[in-house]
N, C-alpha and C positions, 0 to 999 in steps of 0.2 A: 504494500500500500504506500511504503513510503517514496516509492519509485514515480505511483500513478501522482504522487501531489506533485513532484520534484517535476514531473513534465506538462501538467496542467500550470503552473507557476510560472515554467521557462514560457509556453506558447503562451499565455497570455501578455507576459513580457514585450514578447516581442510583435506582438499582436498590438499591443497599445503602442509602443513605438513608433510599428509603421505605421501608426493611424497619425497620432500626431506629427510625423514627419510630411505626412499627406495633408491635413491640414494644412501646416506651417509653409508647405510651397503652394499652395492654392490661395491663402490668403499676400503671401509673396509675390506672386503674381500678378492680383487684383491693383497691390500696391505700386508695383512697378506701372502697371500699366496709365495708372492715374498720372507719372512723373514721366510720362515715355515724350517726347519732344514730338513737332513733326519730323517728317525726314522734307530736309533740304530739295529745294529744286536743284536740278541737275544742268549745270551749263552744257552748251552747246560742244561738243567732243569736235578733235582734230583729228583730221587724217592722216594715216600711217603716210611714210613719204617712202616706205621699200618697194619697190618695184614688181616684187611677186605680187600677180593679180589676185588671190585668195589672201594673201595677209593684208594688202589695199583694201580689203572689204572692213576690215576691224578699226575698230576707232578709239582711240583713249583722247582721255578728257586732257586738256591743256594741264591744266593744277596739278594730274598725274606728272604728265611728261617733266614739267617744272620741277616738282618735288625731288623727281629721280634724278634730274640734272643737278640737282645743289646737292643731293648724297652723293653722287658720284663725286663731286668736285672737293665737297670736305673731305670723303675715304681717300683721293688719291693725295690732297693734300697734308694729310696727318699722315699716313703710309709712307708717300715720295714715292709711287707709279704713276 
């Protein structure tokens, strides 16, 4: 008998756990959603300047291409390549 309490004890353990775990992300959620922003309009995207006609098709945004240009330019300046 003392076997049946020791596993009626564990499962409801952890029975209540997952339940408040469950809870606690669904009220989580509701929360976040309340604080969620809109999402940003999307400028106008440049076009690839490579040459293959299937990568011509792909477009990245200007503030992309930008961004990677000044990574590039700090790594090579802090590296020296």
């Amino acid at each position: 008998m003392e076997g049946f309490e020791l596993l009626v004890i564990g499962m409801s353990t952890v029975f209540v756990f997952l339940a408040v775990l469950v809870v606690t992300v669904i009220l989580m959620s509701k929360i976040a959603r309340r604080f969620e922003t809109q999402p940003f309009e999307t400028q106008p995207a440049v076009r690839s300047e490579i040459g293959n006609d299937e990568m011509s098709k792909d477009t990245v945004p200007a503030q992309h291409i930008a961004a990677i240009a000044e990574a590039v330019s700090r790594y090579r300046a802090k590296h020296g390549s």
